[in-house]
Structures are given as C-alpha cells and as structure tokens.
C-alpha positions in Angstrom: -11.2 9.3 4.1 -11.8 7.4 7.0 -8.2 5.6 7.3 -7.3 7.5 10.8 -9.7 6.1 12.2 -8.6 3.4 15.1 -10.9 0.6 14.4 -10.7 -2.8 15.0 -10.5 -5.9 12.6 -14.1 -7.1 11.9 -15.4 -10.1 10.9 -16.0 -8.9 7.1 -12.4 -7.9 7.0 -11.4 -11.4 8.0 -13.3 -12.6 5.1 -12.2 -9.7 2.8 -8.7 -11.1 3.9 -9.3 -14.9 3.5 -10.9 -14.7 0.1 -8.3 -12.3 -1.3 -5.7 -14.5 -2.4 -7.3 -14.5 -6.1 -6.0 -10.5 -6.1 -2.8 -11.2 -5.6 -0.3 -12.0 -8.2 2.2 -14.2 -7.0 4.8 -11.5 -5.1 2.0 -10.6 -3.4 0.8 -7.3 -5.8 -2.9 -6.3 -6.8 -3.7 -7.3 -10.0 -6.4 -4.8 -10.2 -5.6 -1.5 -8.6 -9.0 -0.6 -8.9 -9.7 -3.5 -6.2 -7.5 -1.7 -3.5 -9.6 -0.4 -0.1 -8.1 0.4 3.2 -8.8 -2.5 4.3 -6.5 -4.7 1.8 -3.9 -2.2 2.4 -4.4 -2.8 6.3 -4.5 -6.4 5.3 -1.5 -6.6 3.3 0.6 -4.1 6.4 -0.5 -6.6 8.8 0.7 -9.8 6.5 4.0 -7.7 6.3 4.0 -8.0 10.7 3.3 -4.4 10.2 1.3 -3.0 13.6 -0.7 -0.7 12.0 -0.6 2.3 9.6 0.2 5.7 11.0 -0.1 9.4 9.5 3.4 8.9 7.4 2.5 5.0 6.2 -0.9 7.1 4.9 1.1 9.9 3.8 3.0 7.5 1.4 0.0 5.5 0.4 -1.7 8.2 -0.6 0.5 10.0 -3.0 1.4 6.6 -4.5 -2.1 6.2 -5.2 -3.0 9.5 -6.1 0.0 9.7 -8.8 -0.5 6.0 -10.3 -4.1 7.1 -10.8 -3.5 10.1 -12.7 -0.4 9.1 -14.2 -1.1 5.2 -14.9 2.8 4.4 -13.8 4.1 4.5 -10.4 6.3 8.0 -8.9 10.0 7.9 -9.2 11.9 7.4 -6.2 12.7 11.5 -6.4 9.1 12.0 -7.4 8.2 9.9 -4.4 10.4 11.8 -2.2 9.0 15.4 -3.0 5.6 14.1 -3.1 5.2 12.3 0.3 7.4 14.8 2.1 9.8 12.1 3.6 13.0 11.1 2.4 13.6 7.6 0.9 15.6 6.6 4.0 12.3 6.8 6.0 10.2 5.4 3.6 12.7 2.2 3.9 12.5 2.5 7.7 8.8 2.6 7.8 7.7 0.1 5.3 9.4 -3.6 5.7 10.2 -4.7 2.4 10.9 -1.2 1.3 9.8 1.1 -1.1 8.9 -1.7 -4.1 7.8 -4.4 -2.0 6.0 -2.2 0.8 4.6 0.8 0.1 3.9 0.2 -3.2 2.3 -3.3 -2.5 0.2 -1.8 0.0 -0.7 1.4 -1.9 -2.1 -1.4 -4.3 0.2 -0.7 -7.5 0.7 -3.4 -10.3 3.6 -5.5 -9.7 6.5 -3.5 -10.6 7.9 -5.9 -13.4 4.7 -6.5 -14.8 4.7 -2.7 -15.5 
C-alpha cells in the first residue's frame, strides 16, 4: 500500500476531490465503500482541517476497512480498540469528529444510521 508515502496533492486529486460530492451522502459518508482510495480518505482528512494521515490515522483506517469488508458492518468500539491497538481515547484525539464521524468517514464506511 502506498499510503506512507509523502506525496503531494496533484492536479487529478484536485479533480478526484471537486467531482466527488456525488459520493457523498449528505453527513458527508461514502455511499459506495467500494469507491474509497487513499486519496478520498486524504481528501475527506483534509476537509476535516486534518494535516495529514500518520502511521496511527492508517493504523485505524485500515482495520476499519479491513473488518467492514469481511464482516459487511462496521467493528464495535471494543472490537475497534483490540484491533487498531489504540485505545478509544486516542482514536478521539486523533480523528476530529471522533470515532463515527472521523475515522469511520474517512475509512469510507456507510453512514452509520443508514446501516
């Protein structure tokens, strides 16, 4: 996976970003999980006035991904917890809008209520 990488924003991501509104449901969610890339996630961070995404953000993002693709549902918060390695304090601290509307908006899960 080539997320570790420090790369700037390029022009296609500005576009990817610009014309990705139509993936969005209106909290802001995927509609199609399937759709996610690094580069929405990136996108959606940055939206979020998140920086960038470091090791732990990844760490996150990829277990939540990882168990809603072999599981169809999202982790529970303990599930979460075990999984990522981080307790649920610091996956507050590190994602603005918390564990619902951070990580798993930008890990690309379905809308929580829509579940």
């Amino acid at each position: 996976m080539g997320h570790h990488a420090d790369t700037k924003t390029s022009d296609s991501d500005t576009t990817a970003a610009q014309g990705a509104s139509a993936l969005f449901d209106e909290d802001g969610f995927l509609l199609d999980p399937d759709a996610w890339n690094e580069t929405i996630a990136e996108n959606i961070a940055r939206a979020q006035g998140m920086a960038e995404l470091n090791e732990l953000h990844w760490q996150v993002i990829d277990f939540l991904r990882k168990y809603y693709m072999s599981m169809g549902k999202a982790p529970l918060n303990t599930e979460l917890r075990k999984g990522a390695g981080l307790s649920l304090t610091q996956i507050e601290r590190i994602f603005p809008g918390g564990i619902k509307f951070g990580a798993r908006r930008i890990a690309g899960l379905p809308n929580p209520k829509s579940c």
